[in-house]
C-alpha positions as CSV (number, residue, x, y, z in Angstrom):
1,X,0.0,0.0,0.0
2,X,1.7,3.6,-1.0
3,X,1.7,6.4,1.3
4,X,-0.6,8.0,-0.7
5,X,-3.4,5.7,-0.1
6,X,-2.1,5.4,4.0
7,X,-2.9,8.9,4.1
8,X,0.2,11.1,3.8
9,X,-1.0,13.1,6.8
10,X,-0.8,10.0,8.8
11,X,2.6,9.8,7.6
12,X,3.6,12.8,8.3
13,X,2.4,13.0,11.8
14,X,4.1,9.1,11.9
15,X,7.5,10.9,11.6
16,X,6.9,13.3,14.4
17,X,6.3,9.9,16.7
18,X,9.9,10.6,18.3
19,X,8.9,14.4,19.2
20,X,5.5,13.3,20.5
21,X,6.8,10.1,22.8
22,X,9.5,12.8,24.1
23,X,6.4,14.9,24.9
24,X,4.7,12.4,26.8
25,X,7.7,11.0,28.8
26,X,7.8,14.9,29.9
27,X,4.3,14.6,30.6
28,X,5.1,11.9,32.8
29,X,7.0,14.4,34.8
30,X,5.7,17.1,34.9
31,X,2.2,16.0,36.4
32,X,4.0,13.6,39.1
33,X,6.0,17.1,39.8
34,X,2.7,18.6,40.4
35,X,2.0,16.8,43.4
36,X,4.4,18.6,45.2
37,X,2.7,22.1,45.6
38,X,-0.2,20.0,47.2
39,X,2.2,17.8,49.8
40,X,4.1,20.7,50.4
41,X,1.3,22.3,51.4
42,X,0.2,19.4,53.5
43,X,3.6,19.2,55.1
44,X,3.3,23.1,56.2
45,X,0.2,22.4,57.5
46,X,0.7,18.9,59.2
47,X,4.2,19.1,60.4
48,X,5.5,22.8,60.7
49,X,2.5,24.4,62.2
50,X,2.2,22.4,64.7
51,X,5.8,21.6,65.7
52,X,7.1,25.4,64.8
53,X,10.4,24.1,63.4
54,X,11.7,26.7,61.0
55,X,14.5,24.4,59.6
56,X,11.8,22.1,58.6
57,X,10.0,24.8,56.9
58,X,13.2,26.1,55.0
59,X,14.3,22.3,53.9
60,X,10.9,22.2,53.0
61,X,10.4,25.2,50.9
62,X,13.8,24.6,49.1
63,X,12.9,21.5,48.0
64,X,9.9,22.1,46.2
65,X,11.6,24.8,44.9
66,X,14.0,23.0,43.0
67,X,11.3,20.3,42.2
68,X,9.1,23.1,40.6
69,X,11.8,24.8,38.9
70,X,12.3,21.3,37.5
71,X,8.6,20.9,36.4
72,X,9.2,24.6,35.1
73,X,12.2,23.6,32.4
74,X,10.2,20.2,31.2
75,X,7.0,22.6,30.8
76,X,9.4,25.0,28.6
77,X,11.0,21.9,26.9
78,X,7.3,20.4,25.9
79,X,5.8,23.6,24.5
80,X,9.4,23.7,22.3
81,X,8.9,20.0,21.3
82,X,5.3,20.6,20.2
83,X,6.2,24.2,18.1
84,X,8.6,21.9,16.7
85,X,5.8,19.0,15.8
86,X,3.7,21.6,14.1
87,X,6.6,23.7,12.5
88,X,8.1,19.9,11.0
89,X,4.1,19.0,10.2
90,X,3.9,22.0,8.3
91,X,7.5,21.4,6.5
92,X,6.6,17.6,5.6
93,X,3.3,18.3,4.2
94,X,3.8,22.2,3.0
95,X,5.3,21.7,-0.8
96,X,2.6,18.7,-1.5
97,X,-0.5,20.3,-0.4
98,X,0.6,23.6,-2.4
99,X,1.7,21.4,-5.4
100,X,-2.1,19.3,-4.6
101,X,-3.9,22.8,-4.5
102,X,-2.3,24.0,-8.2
103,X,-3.1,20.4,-9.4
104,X,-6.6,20.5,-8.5
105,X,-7.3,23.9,-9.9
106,X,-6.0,22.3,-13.2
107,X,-9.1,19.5,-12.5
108,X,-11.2,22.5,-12.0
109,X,-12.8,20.9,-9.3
110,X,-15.0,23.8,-8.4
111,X,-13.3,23.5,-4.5
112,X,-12.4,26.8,-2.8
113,X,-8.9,27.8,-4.0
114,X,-6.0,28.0,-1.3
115,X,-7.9,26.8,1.5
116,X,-5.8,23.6,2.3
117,X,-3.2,26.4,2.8
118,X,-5.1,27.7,5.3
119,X,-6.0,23.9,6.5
120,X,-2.1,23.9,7.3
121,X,-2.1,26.7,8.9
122,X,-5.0,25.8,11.2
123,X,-3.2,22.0,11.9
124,X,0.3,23.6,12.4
125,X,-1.1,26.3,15.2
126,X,-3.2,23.7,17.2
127,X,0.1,21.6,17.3
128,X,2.0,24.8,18.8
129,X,-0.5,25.4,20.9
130,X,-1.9,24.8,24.2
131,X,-4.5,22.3,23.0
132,X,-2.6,18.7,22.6
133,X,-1.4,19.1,26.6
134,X,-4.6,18.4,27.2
135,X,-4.4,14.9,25.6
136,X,-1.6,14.1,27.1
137,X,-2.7,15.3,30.7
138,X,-5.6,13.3,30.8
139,X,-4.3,9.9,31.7
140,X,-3.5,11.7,34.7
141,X,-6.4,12.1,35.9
142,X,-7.6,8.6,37.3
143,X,-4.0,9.1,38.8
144,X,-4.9,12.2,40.9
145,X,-8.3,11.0,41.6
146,X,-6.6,8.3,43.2
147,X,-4.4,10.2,45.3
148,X,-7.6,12.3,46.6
149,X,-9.1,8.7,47.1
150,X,-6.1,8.0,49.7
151,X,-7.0,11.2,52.0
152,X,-10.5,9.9,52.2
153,X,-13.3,8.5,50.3
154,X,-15.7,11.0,50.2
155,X,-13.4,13.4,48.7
156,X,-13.3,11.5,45.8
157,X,-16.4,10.5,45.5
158,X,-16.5,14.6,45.3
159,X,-14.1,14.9,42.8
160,X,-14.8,12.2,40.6
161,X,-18.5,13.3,40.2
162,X,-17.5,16.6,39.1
163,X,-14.9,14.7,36.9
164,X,-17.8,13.0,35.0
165,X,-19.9,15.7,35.0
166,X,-17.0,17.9,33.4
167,X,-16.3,15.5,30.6
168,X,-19.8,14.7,29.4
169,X,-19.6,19.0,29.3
170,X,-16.8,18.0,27.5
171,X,-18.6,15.6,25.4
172,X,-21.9,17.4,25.0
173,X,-20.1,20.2,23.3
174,X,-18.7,17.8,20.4
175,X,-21.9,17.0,19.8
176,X,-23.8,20.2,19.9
177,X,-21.1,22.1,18.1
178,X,-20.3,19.7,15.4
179,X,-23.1,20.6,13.1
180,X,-23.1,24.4,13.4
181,X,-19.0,24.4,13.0
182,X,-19.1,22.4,9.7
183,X,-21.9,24.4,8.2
184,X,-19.9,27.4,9.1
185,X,-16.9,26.0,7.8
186,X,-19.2,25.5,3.8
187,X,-20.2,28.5,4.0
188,X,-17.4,30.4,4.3
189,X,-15.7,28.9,1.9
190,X,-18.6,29.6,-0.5
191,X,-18.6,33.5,0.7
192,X,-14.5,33.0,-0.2
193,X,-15.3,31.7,-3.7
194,X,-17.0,34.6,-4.4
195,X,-15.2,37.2,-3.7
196,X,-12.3,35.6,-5.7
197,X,-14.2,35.5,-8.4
198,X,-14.8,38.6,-7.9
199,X,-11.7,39.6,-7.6
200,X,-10.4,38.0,-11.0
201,X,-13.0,39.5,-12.7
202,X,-13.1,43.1,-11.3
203,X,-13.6,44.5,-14.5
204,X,-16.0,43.1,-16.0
205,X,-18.0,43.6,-12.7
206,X,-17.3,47.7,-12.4
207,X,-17.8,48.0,-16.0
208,X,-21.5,46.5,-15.7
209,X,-22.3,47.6,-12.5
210,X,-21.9,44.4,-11.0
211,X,-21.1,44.8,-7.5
212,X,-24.1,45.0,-6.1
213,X,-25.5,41.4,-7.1
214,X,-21.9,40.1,-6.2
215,X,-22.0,42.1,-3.3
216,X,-25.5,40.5,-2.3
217,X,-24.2,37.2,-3.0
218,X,-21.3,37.2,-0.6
219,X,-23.2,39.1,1.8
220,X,-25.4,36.5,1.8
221,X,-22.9,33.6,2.4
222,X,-21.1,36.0,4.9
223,X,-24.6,36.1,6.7
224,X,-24.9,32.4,7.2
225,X,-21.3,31.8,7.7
226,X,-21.5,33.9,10.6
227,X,-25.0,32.4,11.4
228,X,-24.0,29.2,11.9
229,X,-20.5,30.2,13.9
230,X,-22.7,32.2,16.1
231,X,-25.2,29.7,17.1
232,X,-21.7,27.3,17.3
233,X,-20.0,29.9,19.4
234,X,-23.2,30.5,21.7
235,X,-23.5,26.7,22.9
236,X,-19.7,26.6,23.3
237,X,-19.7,29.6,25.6
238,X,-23.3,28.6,27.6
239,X,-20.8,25.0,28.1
240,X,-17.8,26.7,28.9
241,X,-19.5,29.3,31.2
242,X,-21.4,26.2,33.2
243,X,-18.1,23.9,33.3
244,X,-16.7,27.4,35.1
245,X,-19.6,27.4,37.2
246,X,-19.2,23.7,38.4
247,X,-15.6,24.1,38.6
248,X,-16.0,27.0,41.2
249,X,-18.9,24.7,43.1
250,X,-16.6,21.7,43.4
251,X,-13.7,23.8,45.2
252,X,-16.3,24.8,47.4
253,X,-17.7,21.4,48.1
254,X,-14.6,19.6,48.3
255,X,-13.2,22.4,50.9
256,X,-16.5,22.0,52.5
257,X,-16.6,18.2,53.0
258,X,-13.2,18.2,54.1
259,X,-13.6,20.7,56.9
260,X,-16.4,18.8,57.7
261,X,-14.1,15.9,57.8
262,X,-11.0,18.1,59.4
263,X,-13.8,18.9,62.6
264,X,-14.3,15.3,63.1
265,X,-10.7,14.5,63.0
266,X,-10.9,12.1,60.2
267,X,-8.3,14.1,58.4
268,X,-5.8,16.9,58.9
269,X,-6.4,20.3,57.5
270,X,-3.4,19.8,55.1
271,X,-5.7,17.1,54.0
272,X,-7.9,19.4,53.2
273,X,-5.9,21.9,51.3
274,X,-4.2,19.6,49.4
275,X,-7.3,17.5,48.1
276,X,-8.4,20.7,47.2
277,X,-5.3,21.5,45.1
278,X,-4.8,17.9,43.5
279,X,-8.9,18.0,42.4
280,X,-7.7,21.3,40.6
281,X,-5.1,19.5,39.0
282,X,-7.0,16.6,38.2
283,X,-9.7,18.6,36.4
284,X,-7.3,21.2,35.1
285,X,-6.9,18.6,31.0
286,X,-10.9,18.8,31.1
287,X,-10.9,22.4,32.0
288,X,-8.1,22.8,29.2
289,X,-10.2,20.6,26.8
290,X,-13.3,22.4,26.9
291,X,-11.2,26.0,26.5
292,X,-9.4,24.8,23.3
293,X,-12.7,22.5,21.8
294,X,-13.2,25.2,19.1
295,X,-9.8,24.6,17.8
296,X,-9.2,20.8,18.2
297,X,-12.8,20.7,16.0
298,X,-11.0,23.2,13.6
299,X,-7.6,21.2,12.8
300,X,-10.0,17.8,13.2
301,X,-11.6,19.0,10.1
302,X,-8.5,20.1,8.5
303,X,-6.4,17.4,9.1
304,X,-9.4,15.6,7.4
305,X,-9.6,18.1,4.2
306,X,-6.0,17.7,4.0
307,X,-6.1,14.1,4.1
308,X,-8.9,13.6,0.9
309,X,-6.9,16.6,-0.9
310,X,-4.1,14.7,-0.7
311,X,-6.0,11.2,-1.5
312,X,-7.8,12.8,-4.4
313,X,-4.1,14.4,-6.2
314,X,-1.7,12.0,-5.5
315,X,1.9,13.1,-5.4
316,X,3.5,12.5,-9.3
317,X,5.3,9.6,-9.1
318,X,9.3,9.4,-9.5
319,X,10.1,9.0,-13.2
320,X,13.4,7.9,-14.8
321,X,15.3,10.9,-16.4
322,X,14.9,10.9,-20.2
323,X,17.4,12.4,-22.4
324,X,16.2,16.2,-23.6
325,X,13.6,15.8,-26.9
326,X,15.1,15.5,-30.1
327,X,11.5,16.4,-31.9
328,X,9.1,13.8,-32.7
329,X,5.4,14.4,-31.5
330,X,2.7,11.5,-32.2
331,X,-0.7,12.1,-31.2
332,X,-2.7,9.2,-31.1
333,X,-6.6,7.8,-31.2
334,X,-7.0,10.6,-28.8
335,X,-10.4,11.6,-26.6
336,X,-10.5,13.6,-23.8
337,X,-12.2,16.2,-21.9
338,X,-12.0,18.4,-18.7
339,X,-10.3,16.0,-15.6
340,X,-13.7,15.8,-13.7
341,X,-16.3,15.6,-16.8
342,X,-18.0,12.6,-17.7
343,X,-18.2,13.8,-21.9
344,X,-15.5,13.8,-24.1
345,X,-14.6,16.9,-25.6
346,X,-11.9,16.1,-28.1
347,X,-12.2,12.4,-30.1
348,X,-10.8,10.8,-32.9
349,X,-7.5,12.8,-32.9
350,X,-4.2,11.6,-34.8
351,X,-1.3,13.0,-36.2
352,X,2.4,13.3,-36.2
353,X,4.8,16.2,-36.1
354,X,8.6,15.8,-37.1
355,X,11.1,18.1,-36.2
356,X,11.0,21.8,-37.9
357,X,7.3,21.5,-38.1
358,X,4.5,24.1,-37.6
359,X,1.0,23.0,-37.1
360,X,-1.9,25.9,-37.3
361,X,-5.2,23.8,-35.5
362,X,-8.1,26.3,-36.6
363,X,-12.0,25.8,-36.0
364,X,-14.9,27.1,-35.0
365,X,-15.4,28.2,-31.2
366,X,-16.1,25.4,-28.9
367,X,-14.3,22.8,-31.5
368,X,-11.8,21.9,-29.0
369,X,-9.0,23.9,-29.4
370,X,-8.1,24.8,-26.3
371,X,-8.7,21.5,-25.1
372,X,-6.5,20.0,-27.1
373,X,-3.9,22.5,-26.4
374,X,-3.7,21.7,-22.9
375,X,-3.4,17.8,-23.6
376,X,-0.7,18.1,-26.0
377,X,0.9,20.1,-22.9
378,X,0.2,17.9,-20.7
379,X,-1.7,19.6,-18.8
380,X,-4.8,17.3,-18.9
381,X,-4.1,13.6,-19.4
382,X,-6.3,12.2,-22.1
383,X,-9.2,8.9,-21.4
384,X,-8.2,7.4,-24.2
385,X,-5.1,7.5,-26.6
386,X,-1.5,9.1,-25.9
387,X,0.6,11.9,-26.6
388,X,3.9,10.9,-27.5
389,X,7.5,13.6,-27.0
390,X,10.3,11.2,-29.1
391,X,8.6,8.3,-28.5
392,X,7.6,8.6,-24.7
393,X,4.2,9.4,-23.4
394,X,4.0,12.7,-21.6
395,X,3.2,10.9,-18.4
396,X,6.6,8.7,-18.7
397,X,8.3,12.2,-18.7
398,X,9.1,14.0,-15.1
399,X,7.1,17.1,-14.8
400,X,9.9,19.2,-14.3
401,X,11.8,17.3,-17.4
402,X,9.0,18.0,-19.5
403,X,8.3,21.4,-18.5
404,X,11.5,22.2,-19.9
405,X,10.7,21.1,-23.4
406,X,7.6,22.8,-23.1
407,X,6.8,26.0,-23.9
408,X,3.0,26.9,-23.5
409,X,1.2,30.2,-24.1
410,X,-2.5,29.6,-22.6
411,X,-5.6,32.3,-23.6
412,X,-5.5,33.6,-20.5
413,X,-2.2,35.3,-19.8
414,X,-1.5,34.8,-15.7
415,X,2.1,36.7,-15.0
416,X,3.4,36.7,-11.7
417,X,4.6,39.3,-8.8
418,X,8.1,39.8,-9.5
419,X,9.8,41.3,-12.3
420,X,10.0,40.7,-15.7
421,X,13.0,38.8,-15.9
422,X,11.7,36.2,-13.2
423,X,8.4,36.0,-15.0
424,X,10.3,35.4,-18.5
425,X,12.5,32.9,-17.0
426,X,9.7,30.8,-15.6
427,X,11.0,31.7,-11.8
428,X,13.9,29.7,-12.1
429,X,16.1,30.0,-8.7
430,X,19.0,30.9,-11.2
431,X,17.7,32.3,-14.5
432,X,20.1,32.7,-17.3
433,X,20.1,36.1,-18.2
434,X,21.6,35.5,-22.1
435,X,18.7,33.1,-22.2
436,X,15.9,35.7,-20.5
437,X,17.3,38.4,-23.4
438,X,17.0,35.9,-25.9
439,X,13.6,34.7,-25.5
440,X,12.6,38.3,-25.2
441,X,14.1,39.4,-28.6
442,X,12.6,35.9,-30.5
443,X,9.2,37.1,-28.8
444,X,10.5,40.5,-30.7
445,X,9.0,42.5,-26.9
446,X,12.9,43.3,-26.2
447,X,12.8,46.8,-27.3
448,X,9.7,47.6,-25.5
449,X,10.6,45.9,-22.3
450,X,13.9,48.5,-22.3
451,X,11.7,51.3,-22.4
452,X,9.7,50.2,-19.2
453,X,11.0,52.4,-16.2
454,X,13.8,49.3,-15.3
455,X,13.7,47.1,-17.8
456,X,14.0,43.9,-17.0
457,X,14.3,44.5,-13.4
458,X,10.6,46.7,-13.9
459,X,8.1,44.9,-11.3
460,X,4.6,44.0,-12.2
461,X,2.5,43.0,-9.6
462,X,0.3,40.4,-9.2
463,X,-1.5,39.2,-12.8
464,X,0.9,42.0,-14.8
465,X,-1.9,44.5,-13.8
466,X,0.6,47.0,-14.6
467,X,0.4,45.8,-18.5
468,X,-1.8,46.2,-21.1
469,X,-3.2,43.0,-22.7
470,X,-1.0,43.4,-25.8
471,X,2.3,43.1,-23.3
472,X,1.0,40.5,-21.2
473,X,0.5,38.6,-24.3
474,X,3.7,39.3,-25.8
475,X,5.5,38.5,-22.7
476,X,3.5,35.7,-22.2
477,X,5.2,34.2,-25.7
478,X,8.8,35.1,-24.1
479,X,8.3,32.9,-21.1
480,X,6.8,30.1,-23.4
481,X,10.4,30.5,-25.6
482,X,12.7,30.5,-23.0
483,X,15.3,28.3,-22.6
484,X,14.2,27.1,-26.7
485,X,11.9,24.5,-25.8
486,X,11.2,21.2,-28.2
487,X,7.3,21.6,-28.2
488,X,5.8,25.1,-28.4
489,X,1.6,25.4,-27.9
490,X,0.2,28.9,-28.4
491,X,-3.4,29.2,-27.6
492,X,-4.5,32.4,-29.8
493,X,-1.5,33.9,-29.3
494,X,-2.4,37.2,-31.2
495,X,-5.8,37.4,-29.3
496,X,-4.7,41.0,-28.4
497,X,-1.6,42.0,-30.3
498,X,-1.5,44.9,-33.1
499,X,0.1,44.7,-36.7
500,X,4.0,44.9,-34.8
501,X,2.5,42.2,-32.8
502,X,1.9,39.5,-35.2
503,X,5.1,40.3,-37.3
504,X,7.0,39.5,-33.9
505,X,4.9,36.2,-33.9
506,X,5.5,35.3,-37.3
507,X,8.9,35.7,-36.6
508,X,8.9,33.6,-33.8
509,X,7.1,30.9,-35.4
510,X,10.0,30.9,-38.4
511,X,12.7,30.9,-35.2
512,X,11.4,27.6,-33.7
513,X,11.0,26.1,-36.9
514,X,14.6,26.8,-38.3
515,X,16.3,25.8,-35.0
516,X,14.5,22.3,-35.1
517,X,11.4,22.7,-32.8
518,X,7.8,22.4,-33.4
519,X,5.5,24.7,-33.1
520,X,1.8,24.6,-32.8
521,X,-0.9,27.2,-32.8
522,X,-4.5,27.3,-32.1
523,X,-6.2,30.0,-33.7
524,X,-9.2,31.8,-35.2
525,X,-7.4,35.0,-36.8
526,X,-5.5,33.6,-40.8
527,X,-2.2,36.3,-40.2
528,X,-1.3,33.6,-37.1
529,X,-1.2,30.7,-39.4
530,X,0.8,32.8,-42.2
531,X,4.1,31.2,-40.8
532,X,2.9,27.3,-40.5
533,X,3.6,24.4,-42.8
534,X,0.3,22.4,-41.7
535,X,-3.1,23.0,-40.6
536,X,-5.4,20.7,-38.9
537,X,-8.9,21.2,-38.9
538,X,-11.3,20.5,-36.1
539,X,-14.9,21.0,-35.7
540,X,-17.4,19.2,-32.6
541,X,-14.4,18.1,-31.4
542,X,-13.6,15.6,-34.1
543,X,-10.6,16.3,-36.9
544,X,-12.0,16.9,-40.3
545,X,-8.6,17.4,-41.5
546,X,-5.0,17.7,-41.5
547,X,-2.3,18.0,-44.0
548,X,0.0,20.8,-45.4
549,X,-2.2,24.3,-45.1
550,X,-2.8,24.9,-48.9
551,X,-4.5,21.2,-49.3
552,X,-6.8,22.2,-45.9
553,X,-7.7,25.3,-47.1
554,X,-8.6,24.3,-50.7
555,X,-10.8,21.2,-48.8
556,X,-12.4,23.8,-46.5
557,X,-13.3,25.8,-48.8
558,X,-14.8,24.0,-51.5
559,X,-16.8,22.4,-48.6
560,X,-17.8,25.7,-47.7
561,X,-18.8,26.2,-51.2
562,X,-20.8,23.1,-51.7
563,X,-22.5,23.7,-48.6
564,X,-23.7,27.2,-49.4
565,X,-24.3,25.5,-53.0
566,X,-26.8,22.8,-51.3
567,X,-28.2,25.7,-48.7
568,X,-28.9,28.0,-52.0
569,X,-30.5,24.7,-54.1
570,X,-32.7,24.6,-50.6
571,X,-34.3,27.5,-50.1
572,X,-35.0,27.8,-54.2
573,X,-36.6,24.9,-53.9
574,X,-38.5,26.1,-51.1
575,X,-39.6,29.1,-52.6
576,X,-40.9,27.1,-55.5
């Protein structure tokens, strides 16, 4: 069984078993070092009251100093271990949730974006947090029970009733808050779907006066969200506030019953005291439990999401390195669609590509262009049929491998924070700056990236909001040249370029073909295909045709013809 399928969570928190023994060996400790504040305190009472010996009382008081100074450095040295559990949690499991969340947007599973990140987050700060003591405390608690049993029966019985009644509190609050803390959980990330969507498409929604029904929409997610973590946060505080309650009536009670028991003699009146103090103790994990509920129900249901993110993307296996691609693409019987869709989109599609080739795929909208782009990518994996780089499948290649013999302009344009050298050069940890220029000047945006206030070094914030469309575009083509990669897919690359614009593209197309590469471009607009050798024709998803672009062309259009021929012979007919 792989990891995957154990849970990598699980896993993960397998690792940290060392760190969380070590934190219950100090547990250990530390609550058999509590009972000496209560046997002190029976001592005083007991022994140096009532014999007035002052050494006694100094040897006394200097031991349980050193024993609680003790207790003091193992408390310090458990809080450290579990900061450490959650920091080495977080570390283990950080790159593969991130690398899970990316891969699932790819799916498009419709799931709120970053909010495993978050999930993290919310696992890693319950770990460094005051929360898990309370698990390991607990065992304790028959312990000091037992102690308060040894004084005397009755106090016990005392103690241990407001034990039980504490934890069913305890118990009582899982149950009642369960509910209300999920549905709180849904709709928030609903109201967070929104205003990301929102927010990618702020545009669009000032331009039409859209805010207000978005606005209403959130508002209204917002509302419930908060709803349902009122009504959650209401029955945790009405527990919470009568676990207090209780906890003040059994200090009273046990104080009471043994004075009562101090008058008769049956006990001393350190006795007394220091059941008093040991009960405190003994409830203090359930006291400590009910305190942190919120937030051991918060990383419960994280640590879950985390675990069926992870389970749904599995990690990408390890693949054997392949030697770079020499130029040979084979696409084969293939049919596809969207990750998570049940229809194919694309079917029936076959063709090669040697090396030096340029392929124009043109059709009408929804004919599967785009699709197809991002399966030759690799970007979806196809149902049925392969694409083939020299001979291997794209999922024999490692991603990072492949990457590098891909370069991929998508219709949407997404640039990153950073400047335009890093967004060029892919975010490489070491760009090569000969390599950044030269893809710049094959996308032919060199010159205008020198006039921007610092060139290469210019910053452009999130998305390249600081670009026109034109730009992003063009620098979009840069990062999918650099490093001159085998395979190059452009998605209507001149979507939003001007007359300098598509020369530059033409140009580019001629540069990967006369170097060796292949180039392939989806397109609705004829000056993109002016460069390509072949065209392949698609329409409902199916190839009509593919061979060299003047053969296409001549087939598409006498279809055309005979079509409007038949449509013409129709409606004459009709009219007759």
């Amino acid at each position: 069984m792989t990891i995957s399928s154990q849970s990598e969570v699980r896993a993960a928190f397998d690792r940290c078993r060392g760190n969380l023994v070590m934190t219950g060996v100090f547990s250990f400790f530390i609550n058999l070092l509590m009972l000496s504040g209560p046997l002190y305190m029976m001592q005083v009472y007991d022994r140096v009251l009532t014999s007035r010996s002052v050494s006694t009382l100094v040897a006394l008081s200097v031991l349980v100093a050193v024993l609680l100074l003790f207790m003091g450095a193992l408390e310090l040295i458990r809080s450290r271990l579990l900061v450490r559990v959650g920091a080495r949690i977080d570390a283990q499991l950080g790159s593969r949730v991130f690398d899970a969340v990316v891969q699932r947007r790819l799916w498009r599973s419709g799931q709120a974006g970053t909010q495993p990140l978050g999930d993290l987050k919310t696992l890693r700060e319950f770990l460094s947090g005051q929360g898990p003591l309370a698990f390991f405390d607990a065992p304790w608690v028959p312990v000091y029970l037992g102690v308060i049993y040894l004084l005397h029966p009755l106090l016990f019985l005392v103690s241990a009733g407001g034990a039980l009644i504490l934890f069913a509190i305890a118990l009582m609050g899982e149950i009642l808050t369960r509910k209300p803390m999920a549905a709180a959980s849904h709709q928030s990330f609903a109201a967070t779907a929104v205003a990301e969507a929102g927010q990618q498409s702020a545009e669009a929604v000032r331009a039409m006066g859209m805010l207000p029904g978005l606005r209403r929409r959130w508002l209204d997610r917002h509302a419930r969200a908060l709803g349902h973590q009122r009504a959650a946060s209401d029955r945790a505080g009405t527990l919470s506030a009568g676990s207090k309650t209780l906890r003040l009536i059994l200090q009273s009670a046990i104080l009471g019953a043994g004075a009562a028991l101090a008058i008769e003699q049956i006990i001393s009146a350190g006795a007394m005291i220091a059941a008093s103090i040991i009960m405190g103790r003994a409830l203090a994990p359930v006291d400590q439990a009910i305190g942190n509920w919120r937030g051991f129900i918060g990383a419960r249901a994280a640590y879950r999401r985390l675990h069926a993110l992870l389970d749904q993307v599995p990690a990408a296996p390890t693949r054997l390195a392949l030697p770079p691609a020499q130029g040979h693409l084979a696409v084969q019987n293939l049919v596809a669609g969207p990750p998570e869709a049940t229809r194919a989109v694309v079917s029936g599609i076959a063709f090669e590509l040697a090396a030096g080739s340029a392929l124009g795929v043109i059709g009408p909208s929804a004919s599967g262009k785009s699709t197809l782009a991002r399966l030759l990518t690799g970007v979806w994996q196809p149902q049925i049929g392969t694409v083939r780089l020299d001979g291997a499948a794209l999922d024999q290649w490692d991603n990072q491998a492949l990457g590098r013999q891909i370069g991929y302009l998508p219709q949407d344009v997404e640039l990153f924070a950073g400047t335009v050298g890093d967004n060029i050069a892919r975010l490489a940890d070491d760009p090569d700056p000969e390599a950044i220029v030269a893809a710049a000047r094959s996308a032919g945006v060199h010159d205008m990236i020198l006039r921007l206030p610092d060139g290469y070094n210019s910053q452009i914030g999130d998305g390249g909001g600081h670009l026109s469309g034109g730009q992003r575009q063009r620098l979009g083509l840069a990062r999918a040249l650099y490093g001159d990669p085998t395979l190059v897919v452009l998605d209507e690359p001149n979507a939003n370029l001007d007359a300098e614009g598509d020369a530059a593209l033409t140009q580019a197309i001629h540069a990967i073909k006369d170097r060796g590469g292949i180039v392939i471009v989806m397109t609705h607009r004829p000056s993109a295909i002016e460069a390509v050798d072949l065209l392949l024709l698609l329409d409902g998803g199916r190839q009509q045709a593919f061979g060299p672009k003047a053969e296409v062309l001549a087939a598409t259009t006498q279809n055309a013809a005979a079509l409007d021929g038949r449509i013409t012979q129709l409606q004459q007919r009709h009219a007759s």
